[in-house]
N, C-alpha and C positions, 0 to 999 in steps of 0.2 A: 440628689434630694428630691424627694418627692412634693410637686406643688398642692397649695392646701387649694382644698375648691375655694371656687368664690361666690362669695354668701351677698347676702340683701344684708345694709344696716339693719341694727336691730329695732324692734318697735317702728317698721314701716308697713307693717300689715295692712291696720287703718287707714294708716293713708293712703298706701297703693290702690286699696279701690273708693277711695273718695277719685284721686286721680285717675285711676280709667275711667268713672262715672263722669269726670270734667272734658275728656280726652275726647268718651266717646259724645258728648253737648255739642262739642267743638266741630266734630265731624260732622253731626248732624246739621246744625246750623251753616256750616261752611255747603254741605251736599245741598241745601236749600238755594245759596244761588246758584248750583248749576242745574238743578232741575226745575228750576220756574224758569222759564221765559224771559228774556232783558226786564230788567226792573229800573223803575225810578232811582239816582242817584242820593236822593233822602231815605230811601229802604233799604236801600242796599248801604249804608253809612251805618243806619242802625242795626242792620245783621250782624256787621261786620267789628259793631262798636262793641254790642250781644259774645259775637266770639272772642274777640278779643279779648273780652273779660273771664268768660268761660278758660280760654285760651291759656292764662294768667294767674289764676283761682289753680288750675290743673297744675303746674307747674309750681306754683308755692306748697300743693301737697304732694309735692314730692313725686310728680310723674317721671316716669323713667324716660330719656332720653329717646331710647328704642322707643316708644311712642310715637314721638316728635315725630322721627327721624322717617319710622315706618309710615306714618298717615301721610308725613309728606310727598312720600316718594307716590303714595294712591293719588295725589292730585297734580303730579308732575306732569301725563297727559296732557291734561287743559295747557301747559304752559305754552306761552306766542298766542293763545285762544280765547281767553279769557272776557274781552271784553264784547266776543258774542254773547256770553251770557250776563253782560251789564258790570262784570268785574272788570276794575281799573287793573290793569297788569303788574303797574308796580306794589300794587302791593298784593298781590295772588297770596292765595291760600299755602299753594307748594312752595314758595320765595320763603314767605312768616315760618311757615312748620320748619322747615328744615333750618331755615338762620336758626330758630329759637334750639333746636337739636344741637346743633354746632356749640353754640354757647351756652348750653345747659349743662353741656359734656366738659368744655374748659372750664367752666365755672365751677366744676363738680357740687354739681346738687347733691341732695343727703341720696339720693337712688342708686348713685355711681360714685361716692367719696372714697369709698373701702377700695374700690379695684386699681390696679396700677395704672402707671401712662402710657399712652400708646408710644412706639418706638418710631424717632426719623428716619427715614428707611432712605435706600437708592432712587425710589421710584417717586418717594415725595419729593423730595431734591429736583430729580428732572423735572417733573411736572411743574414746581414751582419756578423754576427757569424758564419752562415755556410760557407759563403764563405770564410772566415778566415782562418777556419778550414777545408775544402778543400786544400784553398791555403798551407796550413802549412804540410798537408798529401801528397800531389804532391811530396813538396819539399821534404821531409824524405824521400819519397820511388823511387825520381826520375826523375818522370813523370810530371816535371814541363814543361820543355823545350823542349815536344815531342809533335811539333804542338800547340806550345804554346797557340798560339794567339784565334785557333779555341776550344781549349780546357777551355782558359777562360770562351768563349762563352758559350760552355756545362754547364763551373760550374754554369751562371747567371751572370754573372759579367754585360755583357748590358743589359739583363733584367733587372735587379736591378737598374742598373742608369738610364734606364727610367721608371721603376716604381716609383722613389723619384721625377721626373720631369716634368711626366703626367699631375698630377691634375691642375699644373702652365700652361706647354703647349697645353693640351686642358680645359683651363679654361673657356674661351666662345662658346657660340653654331657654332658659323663661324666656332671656331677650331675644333669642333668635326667633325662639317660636311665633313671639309679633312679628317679625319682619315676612315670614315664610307665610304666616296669615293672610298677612294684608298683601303680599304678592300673590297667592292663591286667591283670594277674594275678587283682589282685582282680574284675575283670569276671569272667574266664574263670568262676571259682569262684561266681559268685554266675550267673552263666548258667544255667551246668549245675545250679547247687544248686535255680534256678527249677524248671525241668524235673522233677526229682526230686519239689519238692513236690507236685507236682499229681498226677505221672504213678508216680510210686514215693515216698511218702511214709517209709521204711523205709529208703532209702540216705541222709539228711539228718544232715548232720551239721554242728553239733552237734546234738542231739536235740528242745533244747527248742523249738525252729523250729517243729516240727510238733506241742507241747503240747494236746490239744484243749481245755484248762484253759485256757490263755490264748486265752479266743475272738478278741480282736482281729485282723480280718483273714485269719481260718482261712480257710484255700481260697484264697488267692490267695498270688503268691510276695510274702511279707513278709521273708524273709531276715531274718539276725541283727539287724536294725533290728526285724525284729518290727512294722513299718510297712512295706504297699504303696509307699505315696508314696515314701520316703527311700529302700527300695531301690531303685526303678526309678532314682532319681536316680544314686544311687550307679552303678549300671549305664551310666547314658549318659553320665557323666561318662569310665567307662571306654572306653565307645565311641568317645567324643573323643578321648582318652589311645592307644589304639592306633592310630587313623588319624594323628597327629600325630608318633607313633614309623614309622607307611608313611611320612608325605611327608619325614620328615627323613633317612629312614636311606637309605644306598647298600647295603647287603648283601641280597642276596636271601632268605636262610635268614630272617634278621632281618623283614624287608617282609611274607614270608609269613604269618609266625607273628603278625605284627600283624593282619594282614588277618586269620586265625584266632577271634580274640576277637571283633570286630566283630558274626558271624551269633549266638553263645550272649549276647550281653550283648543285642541290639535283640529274638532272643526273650524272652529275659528281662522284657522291657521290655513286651511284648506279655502276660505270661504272668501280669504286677501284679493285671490286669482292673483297674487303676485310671484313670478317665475322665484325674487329673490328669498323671498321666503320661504316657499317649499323647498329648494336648492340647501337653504341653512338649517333649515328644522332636520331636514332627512340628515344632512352631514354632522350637525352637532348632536343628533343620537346615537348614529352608528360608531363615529369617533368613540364618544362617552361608553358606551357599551363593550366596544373593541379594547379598551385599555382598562378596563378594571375586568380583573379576574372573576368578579360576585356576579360579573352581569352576562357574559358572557354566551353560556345558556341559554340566555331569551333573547338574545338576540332575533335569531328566526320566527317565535310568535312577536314579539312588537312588528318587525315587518308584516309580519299576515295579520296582525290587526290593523294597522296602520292601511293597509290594502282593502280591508274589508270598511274599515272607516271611510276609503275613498267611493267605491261601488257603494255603498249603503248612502253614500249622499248625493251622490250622483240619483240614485232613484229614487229619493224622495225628494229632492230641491227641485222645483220646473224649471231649466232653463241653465241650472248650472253645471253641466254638463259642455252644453255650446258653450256658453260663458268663457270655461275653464280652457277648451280648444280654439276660442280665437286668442286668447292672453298668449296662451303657450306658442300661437301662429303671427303673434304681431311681430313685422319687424319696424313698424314707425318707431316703436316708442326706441327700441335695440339700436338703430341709424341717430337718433335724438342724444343716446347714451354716450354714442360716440362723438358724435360733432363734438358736444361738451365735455369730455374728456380731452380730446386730440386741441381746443381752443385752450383746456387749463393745461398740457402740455407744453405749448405754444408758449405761454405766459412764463414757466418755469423756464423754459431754454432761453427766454427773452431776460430774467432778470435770475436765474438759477438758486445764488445763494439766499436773497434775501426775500423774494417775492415782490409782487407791487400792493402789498399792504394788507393789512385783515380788514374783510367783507371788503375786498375791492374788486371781487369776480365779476358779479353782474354789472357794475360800471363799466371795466376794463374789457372785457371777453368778447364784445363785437367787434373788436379790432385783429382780433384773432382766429375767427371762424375761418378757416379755407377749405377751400372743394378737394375732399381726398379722394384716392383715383378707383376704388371699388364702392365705395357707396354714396348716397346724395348728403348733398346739407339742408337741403330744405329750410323750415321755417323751424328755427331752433330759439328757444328763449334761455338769455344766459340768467335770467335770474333765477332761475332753477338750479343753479348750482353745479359741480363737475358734479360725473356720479361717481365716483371715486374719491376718498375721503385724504388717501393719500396726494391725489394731483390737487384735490381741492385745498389743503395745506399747505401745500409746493408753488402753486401760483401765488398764494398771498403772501405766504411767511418764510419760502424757499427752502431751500435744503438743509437750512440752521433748523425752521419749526418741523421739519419733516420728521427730521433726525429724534430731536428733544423728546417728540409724543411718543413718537415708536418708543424711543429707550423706554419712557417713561412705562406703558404698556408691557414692554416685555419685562422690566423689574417687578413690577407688579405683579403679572401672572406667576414668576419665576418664585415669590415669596409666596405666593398661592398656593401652587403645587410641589411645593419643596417645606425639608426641616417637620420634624415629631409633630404629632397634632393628638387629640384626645379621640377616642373611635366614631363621637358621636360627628365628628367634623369629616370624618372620610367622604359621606355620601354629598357633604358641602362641597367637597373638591371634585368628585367625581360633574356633580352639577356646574362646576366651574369648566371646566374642560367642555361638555355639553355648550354651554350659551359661551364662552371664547369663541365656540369656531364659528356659531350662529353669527357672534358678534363680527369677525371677520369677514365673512361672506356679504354684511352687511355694510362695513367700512371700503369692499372694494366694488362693489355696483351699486352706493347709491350716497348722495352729498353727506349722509348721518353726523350732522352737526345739532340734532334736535339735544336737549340736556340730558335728558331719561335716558339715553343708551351708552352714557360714558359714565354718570351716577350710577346707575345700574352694574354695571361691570363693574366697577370699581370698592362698591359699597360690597359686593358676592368676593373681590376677590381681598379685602381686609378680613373677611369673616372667614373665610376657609384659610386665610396665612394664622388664626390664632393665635394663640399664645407667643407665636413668633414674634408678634409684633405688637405684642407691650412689654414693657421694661419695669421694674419695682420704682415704688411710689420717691420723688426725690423730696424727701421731706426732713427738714430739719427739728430735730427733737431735742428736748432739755433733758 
């Protein structure tokens, strides 16, 4: 049997653009404190009281979920950051948007009544076990209520409740199209904002990007992550997001403006000087490329653009050139990666199955540094985290939380890339496969417990599972 599309309730016209006109208030109002400067705790109460209401208004007219869901993930960035720019953390802008997504979506608003439920799947199961089991190791060893909220975040906790809520809220092509927007958008901005850091440190906005107080990463584009690594991620992610809005769309204004974001997110990408990133950009294109038949072809020009992308920024950036060859020549930071690796090893052999607790590395891990026999230990800081996402699980939560994420990750991708999908979802998958391997190359050199790159993955691989993964509506009728 063939399935019926799925349609918008009826008589929601009006209100869907009263509701993006609340959506897009909301946005603006919310982008206001991060582009002023720390503000007073009485202004920013009233922005925030301002959005809230905007926020609420948007949502009684029937904003679509995909809204929420998409604006939130634009300010997931700022998150751990927030209260450089005078915002209280607990209650961030990307915390509110995405809660109010999660429960706009179970509460089914009139925007998403009509469509079926999403399906329990294998991968929700594990994930919910791990997070269980997290939650339950916090509590024994403490570290529940140290920065709770953002710690949640770490474990997946929002990832997870929009990974179960996805397939519902971007269940039609309209709703995808917001998501792949505001991930393109987001590229655009975090391209250009790359640019700026290096070459005009002074147009950077918001300010504290370019703090020399916070030396982590000065001089490379760390973007609102404040981490090289996570923004280039973020950036290629958008790279994938705009070419997948080229191959789906028919309007040419629309195709162009995709193609647009594409050269400012892949400089950007260049602009990290982080070894991890170009390592994953390159590997999750050619992957992507190499296994779909459509793309196959261009393979060899995306290399020779991608080459000419690098010479063309080499001779126009002053400086990044050298730049780019002391990063790819350091081995301090490469020795650092180890010590903290071979320390979260340490911790796993010492207590294997269970760990010594979630966020107990940087406590724990001075008692574990030892001088290994080819390289120095020098002066290593555990609070930095393993670089390895795997050993970083392994020491806290041992070979029980090791186990749980992985399954949970490869059920997920597994539903991804497998089972009937509709055509316009092919270039979804092919894009998944793309930022997987990024995402991989990411999970094994460096701590990536920030919330944006397990939301992300997770949020890509419910929308390319489709149809897979919702079930008809369980409703009882007279």
């Amino acid at each position: 049997m063939t399935q019926a599309p799925l349609r918008r309730p009826a008589r929601a016209g009006g209100h869907l653009a009263i509701a993006g006109a609340g959506a897009a208030a909301a946005f603006l109002l919310l982008a206001a404190t991060v582009i002023l400067r720390p503000i007073a705790p009485g202004q920013f109460l009233v922005l925030a009281f301002l959005a809230g209401i905007v926020g609420i208004a948007a949502i009684a007219a029937r904003v679509a979920p995909a809204w929420l869901i998409s604006i939130g993930i634009l300010f997931v960035p700022m998150a751990g950051n927030w209260e450089l720019v005078g915002v209280p953390g607990t209650i961030a802008p990307d915390r509110v948007l995405l809660l109010a997504g999660v429960i706009a979506t179970l509460a089914r608003v009139p925007a998403v009544r009509d469509l079926p439920d999403p399906k329990f799947r294998a991968a929700h199961w594990l994930f919910a076990v791990y997070l269980a089991y997290a939650l339950g190791s916090a509590l024994v060893v403490g570290t529940l209520f140290s920065d709770s909220v953002f710690q949640l975040e770490r474990m997946g906790i929002t990832a997870l409740g929009c990974f179960l809520v996805a397939p519902v809220a971007f269940a039609r092509p309209e709703d995808r199209r917001i998501l792949l927007w505001c991930l393109a958008g987001m590229g655009a901005y975090l391209g250009v904002l790359a640019v700026f850091e290096i070459a005009a440190p002074g147009l950077v906005v918001p300010h504290f990007i370019t703090d020399p107080s916070i030396a982590r990463h000065l001089g490379r584009a760390r973007g609102p992550f404040l981490e090289a690594e996570l923004n280039g991620f973020a950036m290629f992610v958008a790279l994938v997001a705009a070419l997948v809005l080229y191959a789906n769309s028919k309007i040419p204004r629309e195709r162009a403006l995709a193609l647009l974001v594409v050269a400012p997110c892949a400089l950007g990408i260049l602009l990290t000087l982080t070894r991890t990133t170009w390592l994953g950009a390159v590997l999750g294109v050619l992957v992507a490329m190499l296994v779909s038949r459509q793309l196959r072809p261009y393979l060899l020009p995306a290399i020779a653009a991608g080459v000419l992308l690098v010479i063309g920024a080499f001779a126009v950036i002053p400086g990044l050139q050298a730049s780019a060859s002391d990063r790819a020549n350091n081995q301090g930071t490469v020795y650092e990666r180890q010590n903290l690796n071979r320390a979260a090893l340490n911790m796993m052999l010492d207590l294997p199955l269970t760990g010594h607790g979630w966020n107990r590395f940087a406590s724990v891990a001075d008692e574990f540094f030892w001088q290994a026999d080819d390289y120095p230990l020098g002066v290593t800081k555990a609070k930095v985290g393993a670089h390895n996402l795997l050993l970083g699980i392994g020491s806290e939560l041992g070979l029980i939380g090791i186990f749980l994420w992985a399954a949970g990750l490869v059920a997920a991708g597994w539903a991804a890339l497998t089972g009937p999908i509709p055509p316009e979802l092919r270039a979804w998958r092919i894009g998944f496969v793309a930022i997987a391997v990024h995402y991989a190359i990411v999970v094994l050199f460096t701590p990536a417990r920030h919330p944006y790159l397990l939301l992300t993955v997770l949020v890509w691989a419910a929308v390319a599972a489709g149809p897979n993964s919702l079930q008809p509506r369980q409703e009882s009728r007279a």
